[in-house]
C-alpha positions, 0 to 999 in steps of 0.5 A: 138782641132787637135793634127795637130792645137796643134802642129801649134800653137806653134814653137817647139810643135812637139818636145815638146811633142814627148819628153814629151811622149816618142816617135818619132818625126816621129811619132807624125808628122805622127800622125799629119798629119793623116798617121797613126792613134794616137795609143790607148795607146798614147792618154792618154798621149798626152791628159795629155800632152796637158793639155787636149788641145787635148782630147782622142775624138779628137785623136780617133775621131771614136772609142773613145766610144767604147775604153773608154766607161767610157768618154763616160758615163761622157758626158750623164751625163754632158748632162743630 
């Protein structure tokens, strides 16, 4: 799921989970909307605090194998 459809989803989400996480409204809502990309070291956070509702692939939907190549291993093995 999109950080953008998790955030929709529920009235008050947005705030939600920048005080979950510890950042700025701004932010997540620039995160959201895709103006700036989600930063590595914010994903495991908003995955956590999603209860992996958003993943780290979701949020870093071009890179996420080479930022966690470990993911990337549990998905050939969940496929294999």
């Amino acid at each position: 799921m999109t950080l953008s459809d998790y955030l929709k989803a529920e009235r008050g989400r947005l705030a939600a989970l920048a005080r979950a996480i510890g950042a700025p409204i701004s932010n997540m809502s620039d995160w959201a909307s895709g103006r700036r990309p989600v930063p590595i070291e914010r994903c495991p956070d908003i995955e956590r605090a999603t209860a992996g509702a958003v993943t780290r692939r979701d949020l870093r939907p071009d890179d996420w194998e080479r930022i966690w190549p470990e993911l990337a291993a549990q998905q050939e093995a969940s496929h294999a």
